[in-house]
KEPARO-904540 format. One line per field, with one value per residue: residue number from 1; residue in three letters; x, y negated, z of N, C-alpha, C in turn. Coordinates in steps of 0.05 Angstrom, whole numbers, plus 5000, padded with zeros to 4 digits. Layout:
<nodes>
n c(NUM | ...)
res c(ALA | ...)
n_u c(X | ...)
n_v c(Y | ...)
n_w c(Z | ...)
ca_u c(X | ...)
ca_v c(Y | ...)
ca_w c(Z | ...)
c_u c(X | ...)
c_v c(Y | ...)
c_w c(Z | ...)
</nodes>
This chain:
<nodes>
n c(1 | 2 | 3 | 4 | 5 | 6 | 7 | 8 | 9 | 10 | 11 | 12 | 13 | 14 | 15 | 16 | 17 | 18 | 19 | 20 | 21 | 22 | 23 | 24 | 25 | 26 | 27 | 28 | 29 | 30 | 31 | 32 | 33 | 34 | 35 | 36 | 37 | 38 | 39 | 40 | 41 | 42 | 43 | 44 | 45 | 46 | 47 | 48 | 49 | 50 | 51 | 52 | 53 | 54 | 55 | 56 | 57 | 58 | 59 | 60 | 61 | 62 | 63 | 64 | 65 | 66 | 67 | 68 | 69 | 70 | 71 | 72 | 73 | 74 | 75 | 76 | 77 | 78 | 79 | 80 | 81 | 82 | 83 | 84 | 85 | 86 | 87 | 88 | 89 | 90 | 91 | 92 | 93 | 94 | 95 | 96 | 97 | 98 | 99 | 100 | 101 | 102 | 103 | 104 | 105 | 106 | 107 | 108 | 109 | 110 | 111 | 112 | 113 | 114 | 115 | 116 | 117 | 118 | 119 | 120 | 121 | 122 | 123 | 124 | 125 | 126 | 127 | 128 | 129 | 130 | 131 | 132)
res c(UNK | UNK | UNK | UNK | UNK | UNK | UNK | UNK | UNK | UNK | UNK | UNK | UNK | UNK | UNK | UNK | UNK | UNK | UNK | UNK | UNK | UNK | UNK | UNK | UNK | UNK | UNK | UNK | UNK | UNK | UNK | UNK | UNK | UNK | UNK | UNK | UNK | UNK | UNK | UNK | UNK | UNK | UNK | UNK | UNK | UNK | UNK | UNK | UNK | UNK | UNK | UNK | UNK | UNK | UNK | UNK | UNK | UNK | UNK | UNK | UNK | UNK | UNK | UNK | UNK | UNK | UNK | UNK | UNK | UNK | UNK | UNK | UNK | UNK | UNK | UNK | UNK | UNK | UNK | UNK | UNK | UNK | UNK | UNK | UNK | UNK | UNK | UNK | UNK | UNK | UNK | UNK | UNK | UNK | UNK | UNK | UNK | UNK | UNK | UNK | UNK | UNK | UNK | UNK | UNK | UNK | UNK | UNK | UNK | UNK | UNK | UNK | UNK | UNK | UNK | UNK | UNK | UNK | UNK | UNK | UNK | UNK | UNK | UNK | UNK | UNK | UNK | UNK | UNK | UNK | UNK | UNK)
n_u c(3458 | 3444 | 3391 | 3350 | 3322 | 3278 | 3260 | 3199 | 3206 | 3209 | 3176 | 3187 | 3226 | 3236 | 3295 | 3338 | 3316 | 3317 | 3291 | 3281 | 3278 | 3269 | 3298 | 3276 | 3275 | 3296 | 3348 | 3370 | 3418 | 3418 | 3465 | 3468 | 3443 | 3389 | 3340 | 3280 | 3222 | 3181 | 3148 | 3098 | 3087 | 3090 | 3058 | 3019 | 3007 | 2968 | 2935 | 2927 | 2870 | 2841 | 2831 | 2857 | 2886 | 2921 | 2952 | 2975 | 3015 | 3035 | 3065 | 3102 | 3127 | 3164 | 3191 | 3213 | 3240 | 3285 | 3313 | 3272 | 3250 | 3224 | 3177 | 3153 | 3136 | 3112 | 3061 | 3042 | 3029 | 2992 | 2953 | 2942 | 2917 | 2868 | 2854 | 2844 | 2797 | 2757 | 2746 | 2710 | 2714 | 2735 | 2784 | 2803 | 2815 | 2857 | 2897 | 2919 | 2934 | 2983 | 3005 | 3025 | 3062 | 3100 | 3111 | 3137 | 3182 | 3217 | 3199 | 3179 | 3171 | 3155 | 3109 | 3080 | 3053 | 3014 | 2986 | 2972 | 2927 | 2890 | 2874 | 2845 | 2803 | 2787 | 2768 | 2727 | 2686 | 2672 | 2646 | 2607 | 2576 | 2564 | 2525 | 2493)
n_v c(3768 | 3704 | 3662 | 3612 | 3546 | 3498 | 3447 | 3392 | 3329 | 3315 | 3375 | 3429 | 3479 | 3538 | 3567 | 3626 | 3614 | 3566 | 3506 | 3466 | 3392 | 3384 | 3319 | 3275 | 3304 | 3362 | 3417 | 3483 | 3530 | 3598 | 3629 | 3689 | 3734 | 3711 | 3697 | 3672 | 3619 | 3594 | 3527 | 3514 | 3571 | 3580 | 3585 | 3553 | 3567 | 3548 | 3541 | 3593 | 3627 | 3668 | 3740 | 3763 | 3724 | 3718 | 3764 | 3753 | 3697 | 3730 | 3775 | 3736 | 3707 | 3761 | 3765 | 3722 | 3714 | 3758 | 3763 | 3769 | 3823 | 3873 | 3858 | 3829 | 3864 | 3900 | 3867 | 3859 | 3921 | 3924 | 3887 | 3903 | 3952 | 3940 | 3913 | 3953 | 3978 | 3947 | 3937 | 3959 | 3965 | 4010 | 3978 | 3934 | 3968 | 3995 | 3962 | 3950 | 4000 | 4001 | 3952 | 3968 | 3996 | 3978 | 3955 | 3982 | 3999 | 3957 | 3912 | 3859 | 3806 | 3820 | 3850 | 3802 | 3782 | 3826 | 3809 | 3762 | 3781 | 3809 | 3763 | 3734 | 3772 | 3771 | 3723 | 3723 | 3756 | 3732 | 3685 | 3713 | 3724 | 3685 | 3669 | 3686)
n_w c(0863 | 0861 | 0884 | 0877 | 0889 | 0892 | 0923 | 0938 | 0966 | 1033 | 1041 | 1074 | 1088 | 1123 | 1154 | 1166 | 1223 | 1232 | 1216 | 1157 | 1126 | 1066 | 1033 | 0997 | 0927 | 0928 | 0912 | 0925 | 0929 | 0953 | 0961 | 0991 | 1027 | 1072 | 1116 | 1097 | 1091 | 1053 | 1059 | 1053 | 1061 | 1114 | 1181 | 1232 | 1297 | 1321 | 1278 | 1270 | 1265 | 1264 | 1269 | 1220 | 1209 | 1252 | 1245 | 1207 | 1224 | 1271 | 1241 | 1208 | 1254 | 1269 | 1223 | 1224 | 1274 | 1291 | 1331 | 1376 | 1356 | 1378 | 1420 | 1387 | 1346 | 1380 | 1388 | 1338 | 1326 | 1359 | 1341 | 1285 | 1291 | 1316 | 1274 | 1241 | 1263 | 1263 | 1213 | 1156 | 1095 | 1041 | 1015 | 1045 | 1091 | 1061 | 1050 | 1103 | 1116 | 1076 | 1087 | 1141 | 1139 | 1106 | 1150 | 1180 | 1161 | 1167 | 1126 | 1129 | 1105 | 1054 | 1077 | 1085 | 1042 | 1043 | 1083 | 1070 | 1027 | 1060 | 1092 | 1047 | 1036 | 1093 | 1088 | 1048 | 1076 | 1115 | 1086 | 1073 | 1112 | 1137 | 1100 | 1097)
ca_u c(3446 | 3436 | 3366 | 3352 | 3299 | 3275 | 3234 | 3197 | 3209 | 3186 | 3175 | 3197 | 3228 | 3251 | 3318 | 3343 | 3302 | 3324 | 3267 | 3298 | 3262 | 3288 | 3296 | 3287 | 3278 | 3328 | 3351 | 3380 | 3423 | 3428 | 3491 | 3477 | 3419 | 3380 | 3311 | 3273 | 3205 | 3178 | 3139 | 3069 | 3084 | 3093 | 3023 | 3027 | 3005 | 2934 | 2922 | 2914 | 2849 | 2818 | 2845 | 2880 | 2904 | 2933 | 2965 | 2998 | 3029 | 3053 | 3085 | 3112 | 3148 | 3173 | 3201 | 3241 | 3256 | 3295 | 3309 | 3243 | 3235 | 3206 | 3165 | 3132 | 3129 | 3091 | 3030 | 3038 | 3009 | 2957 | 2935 | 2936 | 2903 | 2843 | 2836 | 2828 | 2773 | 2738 | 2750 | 2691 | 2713 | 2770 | 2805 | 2811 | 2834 | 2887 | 2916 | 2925 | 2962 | 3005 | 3028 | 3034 | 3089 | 3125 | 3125 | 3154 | 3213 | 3214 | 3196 | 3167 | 3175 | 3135 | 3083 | 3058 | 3038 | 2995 | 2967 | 2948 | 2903 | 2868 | 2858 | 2828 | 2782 | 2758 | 2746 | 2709 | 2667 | 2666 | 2628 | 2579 | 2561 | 2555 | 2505 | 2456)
ca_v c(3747 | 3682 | 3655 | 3579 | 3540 | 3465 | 3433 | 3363 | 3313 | 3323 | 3399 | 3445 | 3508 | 3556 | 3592 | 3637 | 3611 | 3535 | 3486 | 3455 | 3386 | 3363 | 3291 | 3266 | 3323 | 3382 | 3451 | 3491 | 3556 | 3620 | 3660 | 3720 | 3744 | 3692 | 3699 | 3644 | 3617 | 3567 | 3514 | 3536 | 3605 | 3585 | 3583 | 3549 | 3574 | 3530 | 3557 | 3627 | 3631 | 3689 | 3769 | 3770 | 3704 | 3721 | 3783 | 3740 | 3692 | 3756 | 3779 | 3716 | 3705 | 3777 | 3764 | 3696 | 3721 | 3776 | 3771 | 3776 | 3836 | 3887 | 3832 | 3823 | 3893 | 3915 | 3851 | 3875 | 3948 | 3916 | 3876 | 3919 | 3972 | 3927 | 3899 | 3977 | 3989 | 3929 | 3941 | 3978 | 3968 | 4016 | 3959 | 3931 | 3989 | 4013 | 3940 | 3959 | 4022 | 3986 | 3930 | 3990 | 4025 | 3957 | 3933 | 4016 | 3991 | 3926 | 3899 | 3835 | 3791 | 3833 | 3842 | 3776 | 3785 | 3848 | 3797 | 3742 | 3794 | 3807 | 3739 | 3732 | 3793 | 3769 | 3696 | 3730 | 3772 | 3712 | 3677 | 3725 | 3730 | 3663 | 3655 | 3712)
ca_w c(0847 | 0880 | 0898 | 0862 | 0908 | 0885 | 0946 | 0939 | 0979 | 1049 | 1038 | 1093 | 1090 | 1147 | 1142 | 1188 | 1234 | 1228 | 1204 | 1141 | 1109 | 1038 | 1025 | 0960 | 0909 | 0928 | 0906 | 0943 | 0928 | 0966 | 0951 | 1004 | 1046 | 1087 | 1123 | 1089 | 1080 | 1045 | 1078 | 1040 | 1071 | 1146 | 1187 | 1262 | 1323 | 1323 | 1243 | 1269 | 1290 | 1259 | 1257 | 1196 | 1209 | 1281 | 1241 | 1188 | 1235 | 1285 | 1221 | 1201 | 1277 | 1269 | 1203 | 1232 | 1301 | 1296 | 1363 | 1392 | 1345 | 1393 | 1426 | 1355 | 1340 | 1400 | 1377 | 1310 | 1328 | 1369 | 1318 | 1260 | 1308 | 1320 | 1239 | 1225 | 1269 | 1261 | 1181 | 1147 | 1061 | 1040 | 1007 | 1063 | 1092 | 1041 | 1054 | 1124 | 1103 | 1059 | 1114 | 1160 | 1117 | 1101 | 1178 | 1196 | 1147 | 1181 | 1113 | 1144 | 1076 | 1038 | 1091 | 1098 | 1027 | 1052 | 1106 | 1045 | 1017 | 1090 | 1095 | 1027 | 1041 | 1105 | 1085 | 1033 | 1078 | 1133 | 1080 | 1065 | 1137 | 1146 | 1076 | 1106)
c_u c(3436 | 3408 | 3367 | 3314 | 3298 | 3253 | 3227 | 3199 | 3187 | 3178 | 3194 | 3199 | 3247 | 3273 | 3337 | 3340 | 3303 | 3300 | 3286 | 3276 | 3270 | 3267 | 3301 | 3289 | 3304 | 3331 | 3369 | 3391 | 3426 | 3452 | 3489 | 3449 | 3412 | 3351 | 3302 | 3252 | 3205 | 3152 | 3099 | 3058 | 3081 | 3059 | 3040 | 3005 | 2968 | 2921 | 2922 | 2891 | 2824 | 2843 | 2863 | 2895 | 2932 | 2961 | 2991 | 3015 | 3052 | 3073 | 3114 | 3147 | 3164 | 3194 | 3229 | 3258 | 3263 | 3305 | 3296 | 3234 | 3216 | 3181 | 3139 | 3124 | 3113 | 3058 | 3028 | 3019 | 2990 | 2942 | 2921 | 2912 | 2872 | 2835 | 2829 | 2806 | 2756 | 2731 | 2726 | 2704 | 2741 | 2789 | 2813 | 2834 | 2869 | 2909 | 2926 | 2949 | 2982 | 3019 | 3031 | 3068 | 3098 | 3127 | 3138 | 3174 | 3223 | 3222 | 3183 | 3159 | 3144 | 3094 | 3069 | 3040 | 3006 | 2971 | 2951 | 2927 | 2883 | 2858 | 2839 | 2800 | 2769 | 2752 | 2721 | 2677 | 2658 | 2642 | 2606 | 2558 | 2553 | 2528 | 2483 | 2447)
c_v c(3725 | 3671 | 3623 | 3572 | 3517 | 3455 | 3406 | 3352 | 3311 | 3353 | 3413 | 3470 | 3526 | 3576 | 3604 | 3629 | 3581 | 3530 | 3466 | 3430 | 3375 | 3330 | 3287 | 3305 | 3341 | 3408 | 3455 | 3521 | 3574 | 3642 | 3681 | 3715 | 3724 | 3705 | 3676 | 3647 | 3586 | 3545 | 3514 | 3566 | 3604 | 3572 | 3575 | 3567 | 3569 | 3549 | 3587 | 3633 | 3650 | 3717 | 3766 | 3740 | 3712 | 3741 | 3769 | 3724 | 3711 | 3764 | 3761 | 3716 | 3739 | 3779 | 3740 | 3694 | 3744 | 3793 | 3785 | 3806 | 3860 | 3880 | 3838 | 3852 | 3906 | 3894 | 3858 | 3904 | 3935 | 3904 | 3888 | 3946 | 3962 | 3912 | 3932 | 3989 | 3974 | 3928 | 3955 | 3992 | 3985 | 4006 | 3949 | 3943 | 4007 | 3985 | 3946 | 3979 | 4008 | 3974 | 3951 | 4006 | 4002 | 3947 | 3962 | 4010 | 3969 | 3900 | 3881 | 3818 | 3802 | 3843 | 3825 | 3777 | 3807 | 3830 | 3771 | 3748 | 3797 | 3788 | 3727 | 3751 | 3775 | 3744 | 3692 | 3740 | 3749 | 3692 | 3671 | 3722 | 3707 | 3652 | 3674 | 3698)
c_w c(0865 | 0881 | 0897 | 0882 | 0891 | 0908 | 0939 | 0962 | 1004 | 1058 | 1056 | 1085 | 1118 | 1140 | 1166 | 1214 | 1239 | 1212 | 1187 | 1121 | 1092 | 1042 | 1007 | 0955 | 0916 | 0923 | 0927 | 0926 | 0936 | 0951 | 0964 | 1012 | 1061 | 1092 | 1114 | 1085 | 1078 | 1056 | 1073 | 1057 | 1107 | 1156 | 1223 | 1275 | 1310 | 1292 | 1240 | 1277 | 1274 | 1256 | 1237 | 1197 | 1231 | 1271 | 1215 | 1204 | 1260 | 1267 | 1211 | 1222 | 1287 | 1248 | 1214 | 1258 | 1302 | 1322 | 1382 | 1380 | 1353 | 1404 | 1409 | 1342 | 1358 | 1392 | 1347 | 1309 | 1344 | 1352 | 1289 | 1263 | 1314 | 1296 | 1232 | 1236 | 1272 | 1221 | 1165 | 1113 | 1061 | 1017 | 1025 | 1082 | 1082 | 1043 | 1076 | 1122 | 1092 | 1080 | 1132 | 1157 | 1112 | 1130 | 1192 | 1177 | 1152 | 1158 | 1113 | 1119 | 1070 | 1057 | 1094 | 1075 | 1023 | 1068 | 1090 | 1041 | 1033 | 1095 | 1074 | 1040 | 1073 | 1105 | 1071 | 1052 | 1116 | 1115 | 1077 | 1082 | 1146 | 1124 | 1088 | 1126)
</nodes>
């Protein structure tokens, strides 16, 4: 089943590891398998600068560098290894699990969505700590 994109103008998306930016209003169709994100979904370098951030972008460049994938898989367990013991809530926690068991299937995609929720949770609990 093919894969229907529409980007606005300007709007970056990454595909198989190519930086792609529509001009003028454009769709796009995928007929087969591609690594792709959309330009919402990609986080730089500089825009990691907390734990669960560091762990979404690791993810991210594990997901588009195939290459590098050992590389990215050895900062991946460090990182994930140091959000679970700095972690206290077991929501938190059970998120961890989760991206654990999709990055051991080197379901990368689906992990970053694991690493949204971490970043939700600790902007949440970055808040708190900053209102006390």
């Amino acid at each position: 089943m093919a894969l229907h994109i529409t980007l606005r103008n300007g709007e970056k998306m990454i595909v198989n590891g190519a930086v792609l930016r529509a001009v003028g209003r454009t769709q796009i169709c995928f007929e087969n398998k591609a690594l792709l994100l959309r330009g919402r979904d990609v986080m730089t370098p500089e825009e990691s600068d907390t734990p669960s951030k560091r762990l979404y972008f690791a993810t991210m460049m594990a997901y588009i560098d195939p290459d590098g994938l050992e590389r990215h898989r050895e900062t991946l367990l460090v990182l994930i290894a140091d959000l679970l013991d700095a972690l206290e809530g077991l929501e938190a926690k059970a998120i961890c699990t989760s991206y654990a068991q999709k990055i051991a299937t080197s379901d990368f995609y689906a992990a970053l969505g694991d690493c949204r929720r971490l970043i939700d949770y600790e902007t949440v609990a970055l808040n708190r700590f900053a209102a006390a």
